[in-house]
N, C-alpha and C positions, 0 to 999 in steps of 0.2 A: 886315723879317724877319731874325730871327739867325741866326747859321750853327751848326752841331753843336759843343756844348763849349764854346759862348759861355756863360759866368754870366748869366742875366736874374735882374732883382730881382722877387718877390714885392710883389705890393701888401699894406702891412703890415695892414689891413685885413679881410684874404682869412685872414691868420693866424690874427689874437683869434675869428673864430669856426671855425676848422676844430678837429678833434678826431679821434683817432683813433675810422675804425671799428669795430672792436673790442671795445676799452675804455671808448669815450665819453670820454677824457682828454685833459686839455692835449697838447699838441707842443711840442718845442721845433724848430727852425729851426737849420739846420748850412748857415749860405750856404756855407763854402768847399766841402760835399761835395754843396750841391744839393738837398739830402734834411730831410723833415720826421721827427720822431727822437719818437716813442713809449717812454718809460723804461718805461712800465705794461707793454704790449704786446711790450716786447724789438724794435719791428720799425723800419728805416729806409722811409719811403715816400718815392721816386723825384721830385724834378722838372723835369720836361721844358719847355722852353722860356717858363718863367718859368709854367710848370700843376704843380700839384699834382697827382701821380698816387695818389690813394685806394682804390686796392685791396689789397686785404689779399694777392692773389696775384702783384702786382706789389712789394711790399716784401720787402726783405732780413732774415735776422733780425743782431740786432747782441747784444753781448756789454756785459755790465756794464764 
């Protein structure tokens, strides 16, 4: 098990089919901030111990 604020890698796998819910759009992947990154949507979505958090009320909005 990891401890809080450890980096867990994504299984790269898990990536080519997620999509934001939202838009239905690629992501892109920001390993150093953790976060899958929606350019379409504006939104960061959160991830937690190497999970993908996919809700649209748990993501941040981000800025061009």
């Amino acid at each position: 098990m990891s401890g809080w604020g450890e980096k867990v890698e994504v299984d790269p796998r898990v990536l080519e089919v997620l999509v934001c819910p939202l838009t239905k759009q690629p992501l892109s992947y920001d390993r150093e901030a953790q976060e899958l990154i929606s350019k379409s949507a504006g939104l960061a979505y959160p991830i937690r111990d190497g999970i993908p958090i996919m809700l649209i009320e748990e993501a941040r909005e981000i800025e061009d």
